[in-house]
FIFIMI-306364 format. One record per atom (N, C-alpha, C): residue in three letters; x, y, z. Coordinates in steps of 0.05 Angstrom, whole numbers, plus 5000, padded with zeros to 4 digits. Layout:
N
ALAXYZ;...
This chain:
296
UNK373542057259;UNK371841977236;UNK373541977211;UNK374141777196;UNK374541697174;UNK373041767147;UNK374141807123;UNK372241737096;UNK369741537109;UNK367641607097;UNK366041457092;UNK363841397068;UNK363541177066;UNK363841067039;UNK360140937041;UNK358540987021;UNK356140837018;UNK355040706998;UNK354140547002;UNK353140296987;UNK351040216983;UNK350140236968;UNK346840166962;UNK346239986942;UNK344339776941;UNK342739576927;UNK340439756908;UNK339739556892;UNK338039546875;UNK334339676891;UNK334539486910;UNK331939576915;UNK331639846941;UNK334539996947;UNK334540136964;UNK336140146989;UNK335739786999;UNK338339747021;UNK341139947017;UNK341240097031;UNK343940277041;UNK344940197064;UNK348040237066;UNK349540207082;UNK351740367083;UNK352240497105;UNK354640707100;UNK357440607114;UNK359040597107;UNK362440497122;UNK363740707123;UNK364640737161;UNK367340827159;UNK369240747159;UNK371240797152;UNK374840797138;UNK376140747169;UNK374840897185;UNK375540817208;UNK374740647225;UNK375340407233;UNK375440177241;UNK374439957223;UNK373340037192;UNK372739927173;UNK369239857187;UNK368039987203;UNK365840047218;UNK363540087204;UNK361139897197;UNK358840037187;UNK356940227215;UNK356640487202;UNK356240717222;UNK352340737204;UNK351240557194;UNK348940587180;UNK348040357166;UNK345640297171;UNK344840057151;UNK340640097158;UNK340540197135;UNK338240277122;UNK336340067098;UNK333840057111;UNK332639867095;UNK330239867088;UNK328039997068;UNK325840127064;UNK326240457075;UNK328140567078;UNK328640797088;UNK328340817110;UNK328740587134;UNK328340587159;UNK331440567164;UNK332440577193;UNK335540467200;UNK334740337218;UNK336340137210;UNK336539917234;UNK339439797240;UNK340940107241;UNK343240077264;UNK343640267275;UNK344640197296;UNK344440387322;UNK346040567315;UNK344640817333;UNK346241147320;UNK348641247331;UNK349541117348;UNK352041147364;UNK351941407380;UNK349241357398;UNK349441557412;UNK351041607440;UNK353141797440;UNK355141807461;UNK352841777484;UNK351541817493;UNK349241937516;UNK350441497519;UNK350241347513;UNK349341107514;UNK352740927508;UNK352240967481;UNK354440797474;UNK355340897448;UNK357440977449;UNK358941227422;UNK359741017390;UNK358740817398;UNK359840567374;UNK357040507361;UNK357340407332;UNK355240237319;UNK355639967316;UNK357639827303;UNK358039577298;UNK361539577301;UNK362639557322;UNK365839537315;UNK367239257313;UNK369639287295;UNK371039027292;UNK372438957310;UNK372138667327;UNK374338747344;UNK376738467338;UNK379638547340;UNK381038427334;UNK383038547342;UNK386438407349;UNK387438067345;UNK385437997371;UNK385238087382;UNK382937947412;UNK380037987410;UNK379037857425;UNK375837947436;UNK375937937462;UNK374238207473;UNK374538157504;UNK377338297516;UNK376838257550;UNK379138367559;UNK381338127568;UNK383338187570;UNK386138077570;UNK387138137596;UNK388037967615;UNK388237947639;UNK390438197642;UNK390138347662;UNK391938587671;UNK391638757644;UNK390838647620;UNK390838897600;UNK394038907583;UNK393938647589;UNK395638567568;UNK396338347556;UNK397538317538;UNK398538047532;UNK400337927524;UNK401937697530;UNK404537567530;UNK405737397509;UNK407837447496;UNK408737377471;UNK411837317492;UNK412537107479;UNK414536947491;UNK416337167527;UNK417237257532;UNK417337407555;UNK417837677554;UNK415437647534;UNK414538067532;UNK412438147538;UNK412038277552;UNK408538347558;UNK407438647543;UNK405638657525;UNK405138797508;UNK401838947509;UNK402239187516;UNK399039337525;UNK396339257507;UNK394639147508;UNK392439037485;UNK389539117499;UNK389139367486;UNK385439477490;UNK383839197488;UNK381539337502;UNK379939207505;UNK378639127471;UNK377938937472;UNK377238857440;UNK379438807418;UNK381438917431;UNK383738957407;UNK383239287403;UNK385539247376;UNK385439517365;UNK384539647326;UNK383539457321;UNK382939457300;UNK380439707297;UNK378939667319;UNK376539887312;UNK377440097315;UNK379540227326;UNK380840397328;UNK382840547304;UNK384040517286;UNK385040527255;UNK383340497240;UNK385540717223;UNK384740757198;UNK385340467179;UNK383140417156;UNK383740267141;UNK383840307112;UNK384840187101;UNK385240377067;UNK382840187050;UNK382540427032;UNK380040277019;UNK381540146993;UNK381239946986;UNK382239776968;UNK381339776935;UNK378139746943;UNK376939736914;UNK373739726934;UNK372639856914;UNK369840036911;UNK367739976891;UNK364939956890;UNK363139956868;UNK360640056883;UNK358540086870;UNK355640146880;UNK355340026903;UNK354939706906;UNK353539576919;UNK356139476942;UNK358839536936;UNK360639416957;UNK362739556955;UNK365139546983;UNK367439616992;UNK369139416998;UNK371239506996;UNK374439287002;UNK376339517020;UNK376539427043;UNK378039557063;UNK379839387076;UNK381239567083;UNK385239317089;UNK386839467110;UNK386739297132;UNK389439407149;UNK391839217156;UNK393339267156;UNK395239117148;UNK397739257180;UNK399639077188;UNK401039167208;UNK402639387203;UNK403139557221;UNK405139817222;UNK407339807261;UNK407540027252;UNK409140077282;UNK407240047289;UNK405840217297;UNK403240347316;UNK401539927323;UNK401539867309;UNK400439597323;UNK401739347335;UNK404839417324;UNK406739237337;UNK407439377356;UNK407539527371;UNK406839607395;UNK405439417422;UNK402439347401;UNK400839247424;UNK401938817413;UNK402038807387;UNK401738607382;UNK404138487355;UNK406338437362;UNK408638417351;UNK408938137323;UNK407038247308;UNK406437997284;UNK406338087255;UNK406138057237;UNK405138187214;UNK402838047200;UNK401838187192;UNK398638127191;UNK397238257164;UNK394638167153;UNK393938397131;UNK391138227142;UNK388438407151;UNK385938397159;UNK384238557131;UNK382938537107;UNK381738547096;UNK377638477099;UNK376638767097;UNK373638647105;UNK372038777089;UNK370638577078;UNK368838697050;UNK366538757052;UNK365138887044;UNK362138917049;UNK360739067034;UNK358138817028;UNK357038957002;UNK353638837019;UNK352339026999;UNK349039067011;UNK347738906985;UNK345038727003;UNK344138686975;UNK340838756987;UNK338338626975;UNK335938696990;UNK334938537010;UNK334638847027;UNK334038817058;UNK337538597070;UNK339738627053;UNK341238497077;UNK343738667075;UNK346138617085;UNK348738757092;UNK350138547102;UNK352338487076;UNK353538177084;UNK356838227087;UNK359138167095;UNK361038257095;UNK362037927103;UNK365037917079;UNK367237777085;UNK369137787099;UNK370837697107;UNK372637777122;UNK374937627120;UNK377737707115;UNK379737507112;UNK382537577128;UNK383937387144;UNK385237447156;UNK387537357142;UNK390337427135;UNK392737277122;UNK395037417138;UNK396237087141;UNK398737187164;UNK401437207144;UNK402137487150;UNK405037557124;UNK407437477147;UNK407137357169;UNK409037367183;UNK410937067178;UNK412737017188;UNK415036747186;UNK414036567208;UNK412236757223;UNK412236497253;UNK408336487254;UNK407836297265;UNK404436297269;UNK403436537283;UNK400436607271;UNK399536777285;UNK397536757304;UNK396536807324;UNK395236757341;UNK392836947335;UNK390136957335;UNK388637227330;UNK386537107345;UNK384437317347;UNK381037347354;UNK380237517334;UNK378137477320;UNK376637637307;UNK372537547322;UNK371837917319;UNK369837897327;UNK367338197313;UNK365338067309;UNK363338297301;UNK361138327321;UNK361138657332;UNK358738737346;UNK357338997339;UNK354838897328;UNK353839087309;UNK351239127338;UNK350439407340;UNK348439417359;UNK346639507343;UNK343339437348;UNK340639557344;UNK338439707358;UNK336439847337;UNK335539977359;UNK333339907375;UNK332439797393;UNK329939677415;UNK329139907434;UNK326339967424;UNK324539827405;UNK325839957380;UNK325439677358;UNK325339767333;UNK322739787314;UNK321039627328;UNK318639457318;UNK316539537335;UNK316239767344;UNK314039937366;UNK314039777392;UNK312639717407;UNK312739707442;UNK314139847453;UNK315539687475;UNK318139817496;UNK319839607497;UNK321739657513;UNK323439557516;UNK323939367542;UNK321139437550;UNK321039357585;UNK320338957579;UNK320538847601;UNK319038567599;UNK317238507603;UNK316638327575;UNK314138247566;UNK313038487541;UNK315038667531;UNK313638837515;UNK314038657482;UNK314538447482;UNK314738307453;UNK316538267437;UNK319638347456;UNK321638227444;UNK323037997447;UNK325037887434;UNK326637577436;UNK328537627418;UNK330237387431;UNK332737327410;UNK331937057408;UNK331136927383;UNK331336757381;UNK332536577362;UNK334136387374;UNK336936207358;UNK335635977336;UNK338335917323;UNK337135787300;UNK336735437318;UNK338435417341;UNK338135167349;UNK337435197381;UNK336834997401;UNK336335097425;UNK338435147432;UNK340235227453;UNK342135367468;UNK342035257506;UNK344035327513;UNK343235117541;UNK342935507556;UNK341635457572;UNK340935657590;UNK342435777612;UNK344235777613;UNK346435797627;UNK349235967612;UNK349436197631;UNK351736347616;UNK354636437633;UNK356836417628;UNK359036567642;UNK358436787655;UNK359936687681;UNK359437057706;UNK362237107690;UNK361037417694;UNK364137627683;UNK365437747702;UNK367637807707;UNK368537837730;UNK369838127727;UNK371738187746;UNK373338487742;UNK374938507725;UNK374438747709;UNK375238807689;UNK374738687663;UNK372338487661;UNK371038397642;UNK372138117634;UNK373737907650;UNK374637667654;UNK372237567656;UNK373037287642;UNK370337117649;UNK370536917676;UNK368936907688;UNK369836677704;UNK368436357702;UNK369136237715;UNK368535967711;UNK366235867723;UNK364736057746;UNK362636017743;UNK359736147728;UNK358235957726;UNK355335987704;UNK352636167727;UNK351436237706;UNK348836397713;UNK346536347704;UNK344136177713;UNK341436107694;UNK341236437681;UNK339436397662;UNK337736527648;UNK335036407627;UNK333436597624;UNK330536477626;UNK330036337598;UNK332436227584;UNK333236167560;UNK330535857556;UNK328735897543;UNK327435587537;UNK328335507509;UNK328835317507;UNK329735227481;UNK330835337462;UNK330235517444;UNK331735747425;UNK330835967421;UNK328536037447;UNK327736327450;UNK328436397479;UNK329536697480;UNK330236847505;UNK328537037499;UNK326537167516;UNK325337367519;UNK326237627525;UNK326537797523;UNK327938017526;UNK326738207547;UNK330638237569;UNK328538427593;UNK330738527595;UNK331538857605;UNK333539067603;UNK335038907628;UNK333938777646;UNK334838667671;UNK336038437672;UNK336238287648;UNK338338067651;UNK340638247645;UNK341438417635;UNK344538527628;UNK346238657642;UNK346738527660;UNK348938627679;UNK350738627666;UNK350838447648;UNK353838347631;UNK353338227607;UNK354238207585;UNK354138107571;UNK353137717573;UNK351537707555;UNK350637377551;UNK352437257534;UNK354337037546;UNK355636987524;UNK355636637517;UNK354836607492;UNK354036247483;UNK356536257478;UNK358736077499;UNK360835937485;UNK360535677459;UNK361735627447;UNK361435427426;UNK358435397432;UNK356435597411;UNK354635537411;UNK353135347384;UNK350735267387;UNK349435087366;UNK348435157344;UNK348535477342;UNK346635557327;UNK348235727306;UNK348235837281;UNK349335937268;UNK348136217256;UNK346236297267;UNK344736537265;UNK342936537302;UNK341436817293;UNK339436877320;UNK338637097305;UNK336437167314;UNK334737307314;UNK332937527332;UNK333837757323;UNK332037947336;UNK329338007331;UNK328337947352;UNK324637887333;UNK323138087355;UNK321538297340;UNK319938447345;UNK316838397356;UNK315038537362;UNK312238457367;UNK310538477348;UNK311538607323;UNK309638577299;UNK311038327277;UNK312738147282;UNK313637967274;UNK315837997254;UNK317038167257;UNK319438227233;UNK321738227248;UNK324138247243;UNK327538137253;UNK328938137247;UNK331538297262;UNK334238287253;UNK335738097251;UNK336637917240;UNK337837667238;UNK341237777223;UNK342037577252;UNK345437537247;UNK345937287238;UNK347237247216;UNK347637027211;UNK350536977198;UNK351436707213;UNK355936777217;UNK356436487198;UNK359336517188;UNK360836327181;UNK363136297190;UNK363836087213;UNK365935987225;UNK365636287254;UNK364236327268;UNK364036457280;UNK363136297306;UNK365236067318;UNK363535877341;UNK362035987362;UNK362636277373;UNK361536447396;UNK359036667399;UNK357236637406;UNK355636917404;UNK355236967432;UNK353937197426;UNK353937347453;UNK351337567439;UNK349837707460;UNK347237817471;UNK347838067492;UNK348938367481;UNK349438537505;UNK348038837496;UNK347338907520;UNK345639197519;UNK346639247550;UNK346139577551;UNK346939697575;UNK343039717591;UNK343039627617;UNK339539607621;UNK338639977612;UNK338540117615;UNK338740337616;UNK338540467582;UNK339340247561;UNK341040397539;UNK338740337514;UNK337640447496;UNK336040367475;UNK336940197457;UNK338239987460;UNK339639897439;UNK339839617447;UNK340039407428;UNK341139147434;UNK342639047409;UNK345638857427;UNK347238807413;UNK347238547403;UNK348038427384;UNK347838117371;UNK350838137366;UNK352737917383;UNK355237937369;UNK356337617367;UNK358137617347;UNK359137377342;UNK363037457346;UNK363537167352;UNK365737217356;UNK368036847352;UNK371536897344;UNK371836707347;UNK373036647368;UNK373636847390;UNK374836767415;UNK373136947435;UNK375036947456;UNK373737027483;UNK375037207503;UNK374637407522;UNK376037517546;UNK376137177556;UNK379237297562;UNK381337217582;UNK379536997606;UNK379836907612;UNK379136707636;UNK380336787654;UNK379337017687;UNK380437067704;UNK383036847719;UNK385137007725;UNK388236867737;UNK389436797712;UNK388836787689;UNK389636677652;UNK392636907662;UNK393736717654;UNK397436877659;UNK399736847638;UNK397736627615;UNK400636537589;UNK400336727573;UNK401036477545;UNK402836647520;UNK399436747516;UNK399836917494;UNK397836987480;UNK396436737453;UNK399136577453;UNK398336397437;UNK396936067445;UNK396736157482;UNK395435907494;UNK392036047503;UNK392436297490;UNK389536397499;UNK386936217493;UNK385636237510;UNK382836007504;UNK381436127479;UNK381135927458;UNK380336007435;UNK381036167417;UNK383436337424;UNK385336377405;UNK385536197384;UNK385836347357;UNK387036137329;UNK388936157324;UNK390536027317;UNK393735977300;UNK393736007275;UNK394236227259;UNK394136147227;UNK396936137221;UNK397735847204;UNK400435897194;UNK401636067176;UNK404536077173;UNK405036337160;UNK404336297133;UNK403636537121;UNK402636477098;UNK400236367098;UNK398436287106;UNK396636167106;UNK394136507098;UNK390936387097;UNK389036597103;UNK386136397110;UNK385236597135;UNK382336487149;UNK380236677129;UNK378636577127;UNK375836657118;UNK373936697136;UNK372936887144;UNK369836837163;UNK368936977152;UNK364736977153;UNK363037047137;UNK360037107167;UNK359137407159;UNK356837447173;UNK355637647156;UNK352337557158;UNK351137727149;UNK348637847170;UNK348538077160;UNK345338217176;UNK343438277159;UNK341238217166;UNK338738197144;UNK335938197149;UNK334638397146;UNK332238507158;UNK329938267141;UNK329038177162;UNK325737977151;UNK323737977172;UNK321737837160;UNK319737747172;UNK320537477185;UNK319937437211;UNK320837277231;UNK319436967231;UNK320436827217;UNK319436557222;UNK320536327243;UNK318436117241;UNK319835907267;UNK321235767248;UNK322335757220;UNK323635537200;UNK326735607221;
């Protein structure tokens, strides 16, 4: 555990960051929380960053011209410390930037910067990636913030009055995941109708994941009509994961993907991997924001 740093709005919205993994570990709204408590019993994380990858990497590693280099699951960003940059009431500026310890797994130079400031009822964070390196960089950046179900009274069981529902319809059909969390190439119905999925602990064997999906938000919608809404900028991937068993459900966005089982190249032919040139910087933008749940 890291410094941690809190942030509060005008009308009360709080949010607390840790320094370590640049992680919101709290996000409070009418004095309720509606992020998950990171309970070890379940799942020891609240919302982690994951980056240069998303997902797992074939054998658990990954290949930079004929070097093969150890890369955690998600990357390693949620894992470090990040320095806090600049600070006020309502927002944070946190920065990690390459060292030994990450050229280790990932041999580039890099500076990952992620901002985040609260305003009412939401928790919005920037994010900027800039490559300090001479040669292109290859990355994944990804956000999985989990919540807590029920948040909104019932259960959690099916048919107790929850959904995720997308800003556009979505095709019903999702990637099988394979060993060690590879995706594979073949698909799985799910009970997906147009831009509402109903929620049942029993679709989650695995993560749901919308490749290049249509929609640029979704929605966690309750039985008394109110909702957690994710809403991304330049974020083409989402994904839908809870353990059946676990009180929690996850909303994540992402710009790449685990590995495509037998995937054996560079790291820089990874599927959906980005290239940023040197010198260059990416922007992506997501926000979370507690409302009342409409069909607009």
């Amino acid at each position: 555990m890291g410094e941690r740093i809190t942030i509060t709005a005008g009308d009360g919205t709080q949010a607390v960051i840790d320094a370590d993994g640049a992680e919101p570990v709290s996000w409070q709204v009418g004095g309720r929380a509606y992020l998950w408590s990171g309970d070890p019993a379940h799942w020891n994380r609240h919302a982690p960053w994951l980056f240069p990858v998303v997902g797992a990497s074939s054998d658990g590693t990954v290949h930079v011209g004929d070097q093969a280099y150890p890369m955690p699951q998600h990357g390693f960003a949620r894992d470090l410390p990040f320095t806090v940059i600049e600070r006020s009431d309502d927002s944070v500026s946190l920065r990690l930037t390459d060292s030994a310890e990450t050229r280790a797994h990932y041999p580039y130079a890099f500076r990952l910067d992620i901002v985040a400031r609260v305003g009412p009822g939401l928790l919005d964070f920037e994010i900027w990636i800039e490559n300090t390196d001479a040669v292109p960089l290859p990355y994944g950046l990804g956000f999985h913030p989990a919540f807590p179900w029920p948040f909104a009274g019932g259960t959690r069981a099916a048919g107790g009055g929850y959904a995720v529902r997308f800003e556009h319809p979505e095709r019903p059909f999702v990637p099988e995941v394979g060993a060690g969390g590879l995706l594979l190439r073949d698909e799985r119905p799910i009970p997906l109708t147009g831009d509402t999925l109903p929620l049942d602990p029993a679709l989650f064997t695995e993560a749901l994941v919308f490749r290049d999906a249509a929609s640029g938000w979704m929605r966690f919608t309750g039985p008394d009509g109110t909702a957690i809404r994710l809403a991304v900028s330049d974020f083409p991937h989402l994904a839908v994961w809870t353990k059946p068993t676990a009180p929690f459900l996850s909303l994540e966005c992402w710009t790449g993907h685990a590995d495509w089982a037998g995937f054996a190249g560079d790291l820089t032919g990874r599927d959906s991997q980005r290239l940023l040139a040197p010198g260059a910087r990416a922007r992506h933008g997501v926000t979370l924001s507690f409302e009342r749940e409409t069909r607009a």
